[in-house]
C-alpha positions in Angstrom: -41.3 -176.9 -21.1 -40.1 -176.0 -24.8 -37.5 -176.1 -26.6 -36.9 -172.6 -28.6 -33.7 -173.8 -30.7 -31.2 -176.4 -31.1 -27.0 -176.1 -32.3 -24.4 -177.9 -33.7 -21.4 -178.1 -35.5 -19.8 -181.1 -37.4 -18.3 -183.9 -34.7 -14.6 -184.6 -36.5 -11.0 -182.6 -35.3 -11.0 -179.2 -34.4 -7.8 -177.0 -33.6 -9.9 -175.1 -31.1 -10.4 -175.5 -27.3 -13.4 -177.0 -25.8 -15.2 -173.5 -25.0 -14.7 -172.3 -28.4 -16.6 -175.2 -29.7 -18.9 -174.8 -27.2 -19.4 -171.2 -28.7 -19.8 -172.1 -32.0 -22.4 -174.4 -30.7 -24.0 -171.5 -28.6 -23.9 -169.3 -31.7 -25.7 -171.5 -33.9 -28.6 -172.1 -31.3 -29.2 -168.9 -30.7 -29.4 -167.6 -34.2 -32.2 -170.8 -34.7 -34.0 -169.8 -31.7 -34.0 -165.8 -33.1 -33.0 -164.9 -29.2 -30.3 -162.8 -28.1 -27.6 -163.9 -25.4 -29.4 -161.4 -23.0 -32.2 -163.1 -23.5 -30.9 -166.3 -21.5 -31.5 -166.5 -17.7 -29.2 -169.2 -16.9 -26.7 -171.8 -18.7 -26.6 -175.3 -17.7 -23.0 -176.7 -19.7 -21.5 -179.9 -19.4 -17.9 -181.1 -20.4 -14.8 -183.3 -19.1 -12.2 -182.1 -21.4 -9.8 -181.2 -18.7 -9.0 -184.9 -19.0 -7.9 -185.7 -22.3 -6.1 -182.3 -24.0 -3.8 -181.0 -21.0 -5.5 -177.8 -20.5 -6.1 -179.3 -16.5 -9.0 -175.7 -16.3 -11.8 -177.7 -14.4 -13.8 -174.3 -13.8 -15.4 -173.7 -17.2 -18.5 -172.7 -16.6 -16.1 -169.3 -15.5 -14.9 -169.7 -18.6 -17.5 -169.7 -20.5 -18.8 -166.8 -18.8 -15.6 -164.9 -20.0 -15.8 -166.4 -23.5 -19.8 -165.1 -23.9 -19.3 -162.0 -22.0 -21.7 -163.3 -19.8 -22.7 -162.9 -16.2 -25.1 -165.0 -15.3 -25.6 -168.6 -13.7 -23.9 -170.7 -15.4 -23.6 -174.7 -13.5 -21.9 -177.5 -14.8 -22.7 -181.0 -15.1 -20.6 -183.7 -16.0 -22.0 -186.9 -16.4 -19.7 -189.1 -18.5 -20.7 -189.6 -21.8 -24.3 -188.6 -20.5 -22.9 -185.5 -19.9 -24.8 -183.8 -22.5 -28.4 -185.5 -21.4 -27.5 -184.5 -17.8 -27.4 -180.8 -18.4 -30.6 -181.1 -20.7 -32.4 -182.6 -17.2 -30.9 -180.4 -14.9 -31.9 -177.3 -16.5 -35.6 -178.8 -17.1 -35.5 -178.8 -12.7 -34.1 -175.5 -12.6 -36.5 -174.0 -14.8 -39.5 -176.2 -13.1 -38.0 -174.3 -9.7 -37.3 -171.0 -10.6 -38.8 -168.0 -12.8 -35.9 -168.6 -15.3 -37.8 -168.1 -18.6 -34.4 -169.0 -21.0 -31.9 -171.6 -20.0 -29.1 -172.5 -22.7 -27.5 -175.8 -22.2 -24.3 -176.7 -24.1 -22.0 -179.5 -24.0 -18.7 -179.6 -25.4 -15.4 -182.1 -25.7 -12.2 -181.6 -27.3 -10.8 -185.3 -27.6 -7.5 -184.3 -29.8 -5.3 -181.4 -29.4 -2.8 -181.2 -26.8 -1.2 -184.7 -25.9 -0.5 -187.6 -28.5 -0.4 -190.0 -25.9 -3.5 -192.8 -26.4 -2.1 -194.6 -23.3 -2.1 -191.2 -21.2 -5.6 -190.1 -22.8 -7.4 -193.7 -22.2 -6.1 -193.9 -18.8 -7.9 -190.5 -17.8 -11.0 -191.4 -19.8 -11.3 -194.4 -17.4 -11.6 -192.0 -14.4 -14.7 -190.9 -15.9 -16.0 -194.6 -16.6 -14.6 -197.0 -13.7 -11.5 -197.0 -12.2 -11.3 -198.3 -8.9 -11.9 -202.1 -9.7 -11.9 -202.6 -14.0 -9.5 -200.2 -14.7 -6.2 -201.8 -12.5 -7.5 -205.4 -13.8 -6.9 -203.9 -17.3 -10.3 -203.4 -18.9 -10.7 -200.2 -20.6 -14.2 -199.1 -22.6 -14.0 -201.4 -25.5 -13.3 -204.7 -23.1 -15.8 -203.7 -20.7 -18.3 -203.5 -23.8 -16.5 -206.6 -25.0 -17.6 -208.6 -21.4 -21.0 -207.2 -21.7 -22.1 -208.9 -25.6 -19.9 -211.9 -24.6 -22.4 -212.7 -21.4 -25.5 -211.4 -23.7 -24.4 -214.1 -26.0 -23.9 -216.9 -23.7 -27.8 -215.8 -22.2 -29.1 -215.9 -25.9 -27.6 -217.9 -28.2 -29.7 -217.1 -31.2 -27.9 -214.0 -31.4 -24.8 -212.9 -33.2 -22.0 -210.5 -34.4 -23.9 -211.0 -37.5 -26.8 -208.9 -35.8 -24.5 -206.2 -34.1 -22.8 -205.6 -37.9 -26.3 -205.1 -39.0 -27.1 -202.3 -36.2 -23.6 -201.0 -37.5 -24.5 -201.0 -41.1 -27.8 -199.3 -40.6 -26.1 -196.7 -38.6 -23.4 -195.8 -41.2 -26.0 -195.9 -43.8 -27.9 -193.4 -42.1 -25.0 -190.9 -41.8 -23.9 -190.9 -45.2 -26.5 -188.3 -45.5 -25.9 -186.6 -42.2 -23.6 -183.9 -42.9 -22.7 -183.6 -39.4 -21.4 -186.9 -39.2 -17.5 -185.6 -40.3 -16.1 -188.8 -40.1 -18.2 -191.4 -41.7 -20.4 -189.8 -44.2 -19.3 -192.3 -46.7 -20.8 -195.4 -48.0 -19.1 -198.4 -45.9 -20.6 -202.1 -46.8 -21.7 -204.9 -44.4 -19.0 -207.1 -45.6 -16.1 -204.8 -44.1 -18.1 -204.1 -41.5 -17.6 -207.8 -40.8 -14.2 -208.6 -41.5 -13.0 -205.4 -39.8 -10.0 -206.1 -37.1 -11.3 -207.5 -33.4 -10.8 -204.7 -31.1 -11.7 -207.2 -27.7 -13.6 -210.0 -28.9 -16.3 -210.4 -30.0 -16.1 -206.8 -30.6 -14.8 -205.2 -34.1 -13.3 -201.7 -34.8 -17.1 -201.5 -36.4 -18.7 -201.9 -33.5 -16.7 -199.4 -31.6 -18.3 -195.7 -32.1 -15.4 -193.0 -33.1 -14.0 -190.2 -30.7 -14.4 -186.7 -31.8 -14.4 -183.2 -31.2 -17.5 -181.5 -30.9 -20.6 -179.1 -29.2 -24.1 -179.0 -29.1 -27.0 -176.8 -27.4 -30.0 -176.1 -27.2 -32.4 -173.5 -25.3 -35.1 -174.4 -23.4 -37.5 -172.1 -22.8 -41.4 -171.2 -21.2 -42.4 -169.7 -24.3 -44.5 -172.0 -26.3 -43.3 -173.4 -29.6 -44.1 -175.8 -31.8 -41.5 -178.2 -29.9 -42.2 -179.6 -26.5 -40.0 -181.8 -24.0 -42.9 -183.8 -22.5 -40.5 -185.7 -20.3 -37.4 -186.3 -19.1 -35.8 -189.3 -16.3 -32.6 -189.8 -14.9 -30.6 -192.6 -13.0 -27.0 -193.5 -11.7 -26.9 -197.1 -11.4 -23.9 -198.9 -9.7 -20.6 -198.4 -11.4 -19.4 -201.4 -12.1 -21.3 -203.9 -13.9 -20.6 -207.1 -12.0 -22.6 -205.5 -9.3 -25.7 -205.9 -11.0 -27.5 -209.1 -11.2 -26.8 -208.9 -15.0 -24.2 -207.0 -17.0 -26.4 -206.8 -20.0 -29.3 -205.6 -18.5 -29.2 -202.3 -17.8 -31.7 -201.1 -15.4 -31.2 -197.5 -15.6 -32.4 -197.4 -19.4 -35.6 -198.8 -18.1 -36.3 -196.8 -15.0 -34.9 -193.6 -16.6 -37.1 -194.2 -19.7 -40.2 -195.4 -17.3 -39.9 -192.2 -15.3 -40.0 -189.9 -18.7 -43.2 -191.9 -19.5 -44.8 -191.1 -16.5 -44.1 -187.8 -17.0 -45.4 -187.6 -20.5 -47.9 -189.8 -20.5 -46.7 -192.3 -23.2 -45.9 -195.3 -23.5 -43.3 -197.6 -25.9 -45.9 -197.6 -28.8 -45.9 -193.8 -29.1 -42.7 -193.4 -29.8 -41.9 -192.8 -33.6 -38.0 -192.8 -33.4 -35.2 -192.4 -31.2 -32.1 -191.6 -30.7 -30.5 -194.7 -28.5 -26.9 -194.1 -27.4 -24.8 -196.8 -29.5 -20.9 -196.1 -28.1 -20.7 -199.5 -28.8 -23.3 -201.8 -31.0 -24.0 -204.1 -28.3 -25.7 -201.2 -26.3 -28.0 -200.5 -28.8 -28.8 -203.9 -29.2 -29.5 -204.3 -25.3 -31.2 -200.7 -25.5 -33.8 -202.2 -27.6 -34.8 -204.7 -25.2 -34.0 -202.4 -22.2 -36.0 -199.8 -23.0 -39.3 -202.2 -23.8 -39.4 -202.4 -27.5 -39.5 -205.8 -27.2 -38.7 -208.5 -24.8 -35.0 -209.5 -23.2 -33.2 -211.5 -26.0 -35.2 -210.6 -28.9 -33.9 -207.9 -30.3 -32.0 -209.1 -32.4 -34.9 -210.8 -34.3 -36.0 -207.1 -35.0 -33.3 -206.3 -35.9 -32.9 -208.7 -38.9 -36.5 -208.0 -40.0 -35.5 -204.1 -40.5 -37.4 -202.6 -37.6 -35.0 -199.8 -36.8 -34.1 -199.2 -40.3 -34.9 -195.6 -41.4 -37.6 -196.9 -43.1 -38.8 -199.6 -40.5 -41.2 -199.6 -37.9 -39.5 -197.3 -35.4 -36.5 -195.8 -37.3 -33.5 -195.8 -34.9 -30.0 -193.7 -35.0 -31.1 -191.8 -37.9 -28.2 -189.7 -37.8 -25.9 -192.5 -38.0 -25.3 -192.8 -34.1 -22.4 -192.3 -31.9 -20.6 -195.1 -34.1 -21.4 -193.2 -37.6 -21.4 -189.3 -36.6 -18.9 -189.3 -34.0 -18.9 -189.5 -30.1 -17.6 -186.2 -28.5 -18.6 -187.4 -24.7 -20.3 -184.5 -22.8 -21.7 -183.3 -26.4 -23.0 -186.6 -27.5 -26.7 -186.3 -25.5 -27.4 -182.7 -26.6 -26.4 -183.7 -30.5 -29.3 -186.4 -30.0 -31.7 -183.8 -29.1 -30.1 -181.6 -32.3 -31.2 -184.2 -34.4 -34.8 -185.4 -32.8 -35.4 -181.5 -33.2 -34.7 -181.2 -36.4 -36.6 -184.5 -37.4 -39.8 -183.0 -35.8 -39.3 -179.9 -38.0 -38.8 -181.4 -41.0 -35.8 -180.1 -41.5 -33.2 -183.7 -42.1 -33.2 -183.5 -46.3 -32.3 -187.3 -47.5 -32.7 -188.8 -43.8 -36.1 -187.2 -43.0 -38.0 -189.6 -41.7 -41.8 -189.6 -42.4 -43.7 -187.2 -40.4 -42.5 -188.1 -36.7 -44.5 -187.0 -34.0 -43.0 -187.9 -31.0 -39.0 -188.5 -30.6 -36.8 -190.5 -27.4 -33.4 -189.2 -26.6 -31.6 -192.4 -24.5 -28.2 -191.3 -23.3 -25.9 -193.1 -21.0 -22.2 -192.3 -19.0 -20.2 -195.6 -18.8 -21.5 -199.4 -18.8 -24.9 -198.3 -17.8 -23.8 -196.2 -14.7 -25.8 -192.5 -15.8 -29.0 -192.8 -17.8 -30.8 -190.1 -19.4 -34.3 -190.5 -21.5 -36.0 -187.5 -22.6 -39.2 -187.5 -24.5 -39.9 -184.8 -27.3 -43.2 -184.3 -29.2 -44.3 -182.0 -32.4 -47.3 -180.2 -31.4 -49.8 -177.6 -33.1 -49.3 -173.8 -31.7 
């Protein structure tokens, strides 16, 4: 499978609904893939805004239809915040089980827009995280984060929120040059990042990635290109994390990311840089370890020696991250695979990294409950 071209448009606050971002999105893939919207077999699209902006239209693959002037198959697959990495997979098994040639995938998520009420819209973002047993005891994302680093602490007590405000800092370094990255493409130093306010201890505002509007997509096609997704695995894991044997291990990362290496025929050493979902900086930190670049409770050691920096061994959130550019939920995953694409090609200005070969894409829907890895290497035509 290849991928034949990749769309964005800036994460920040849009006065538009989710499906007209999603069409931007759509318009700027297509015009980098050189195909036409008749062309495309099938569209795979995946979005919860219903949720948060009042608009309560849950059919919008229907929508979408109407909004392309399209009739064709078009499926949807939320997934949480791995909503976007979810569609990506799904329409790699569609294509793999059908003569489909062109599949589009999109994601979109308006965050702002019709209701100024946080209380209201954190409530309904909980229904798409966990809440049956964490959301009537009070915990919303950032405390269930929160619970998660404070047990990862108590296991290794080396570490510290010294090490997360390092992932932080190399994430909105990266993004100052990301011009994508609407919110935070401006220089912001390790000392605020530090003395910023606690949001649930030990967790500060910096550690917490930003809501946004956005879309992303991409089309994947049988056509050979220069781009190819060797790999992809996904896994739902139990929702809540006291279920597990540890919060802050989260198996899903490593089976998802073990199947794609099956798959591709890799393994942790080949990879040259990644996109690792960071909604909050104790998930990267545990993504490290999680996904085998090193062993459980020494990540942070790698981190202080500058091994994810853009210029370290395996450069890591490149495009500043869900904490630097933005975190538009079902968007977030295909915006990963926006930027691994474009890193392959060449095509990142300041933030280029130095000829990348093979890219990871690690996206995940709640505390670990939806994991999606997807493998993507540069090859010769």
């Amino acid at each position: 499978m290849f991928i034949k071209g990749v769309g964005c448009i800036p994460f920040r606050i849009y006065d538009k609904k989710s499906h007209l971002l999603a069409y931007d999105a759509i318009m700027d893939c297509l015009e980098d893939a050189d195909i036409g919207l008749n062309k495309i077999d099938a569209v795979v699209c995946s979005t919860l805004e219903w949720f948060y902006t009042g608009e309560f239209q849950r059919h919008f693959a229907s929508l979408l239809s109407a909004t392309l002037k399209a009739r064709i198959p078009i499926v949807r697959t939320p997934g949480a915040c791995a909503g976007g990495g979810t569609a990506f997979w799904t329409a790699k098994r569609l294509m793999e089980n059908s003569e489909f040639n062109n599949v589009l995938v999109v994601g979109a998520e308006k965050l702002y827009g019709h209701t100024n009420n946080s209380a209201k819209v954190l409530d309904e973002f909980m229904m798409a995280m966990e809440s049956r047993w964490e959301q009537p005891a009070g915990i919303n994302a950032p405390g269930s984060a929160a619970l998660v680093a404070n047990e990862y602490f108590q296991r290794f007590p080396e570490a510290t929120t010294n090490d997360l405000a390092l992932i932080n800092f190399k994430n909105h370094s990266n993004a100052f040059s990301n011009p994508n990255a609407f919110f935070f493409n401006k220089k912001v130093t390790l000392e605020k990042i530090k003395n910023s306010p606690v949001v649930a201890s030990p967790l500060r505002r910096f550690d917490c990635s930003i809501s946004a509007d956005g879309a992303a997509a991409c089309v994947l096609t049988k056509d050979k290109t220069d781009i190819k997704l060797m790999g992809s695995g996904h896994i739902a894991d139990y929702l809540p994390p006291f279920e597990r044997e540890f919060c802050s291990t989260w198996e899903g990362t490593t089976l998802s990311f073990k199947e794609a290496c099956e798959e591709a025929d890799v393994e942790i050493g080949d990879i040259d840089f990644a996109e690792i979902h960071d909604a909050f900086s104790i998930v990267e930190l545990i993504s490290y370890e999680d996904l085998g670049f090193c062993k459980k409770g020494e990540g942070f050691n790698l981190v202080r020696n500058g091994y994810f920096n853009i210029d370290g061994k395996v450069p890591v959130n490149v495009s500043g991250g869900l904490k630097a550019k933005g975190h538009p939920v079902s968007a977030t995953g295909l915006g990963m695979i926006y930027e691994v694409v474009k890193q392959l090609r060449g095509e990142c200005g300041n933030r280029q990294i130095n000829n990348p070969k093979t890219g990871l894409v690690h996206n995940i829907g709640g505390t670990g409950c939806t994991t999606v890895c997807h493998i993507i290497k540069k090859i010769g035509r």
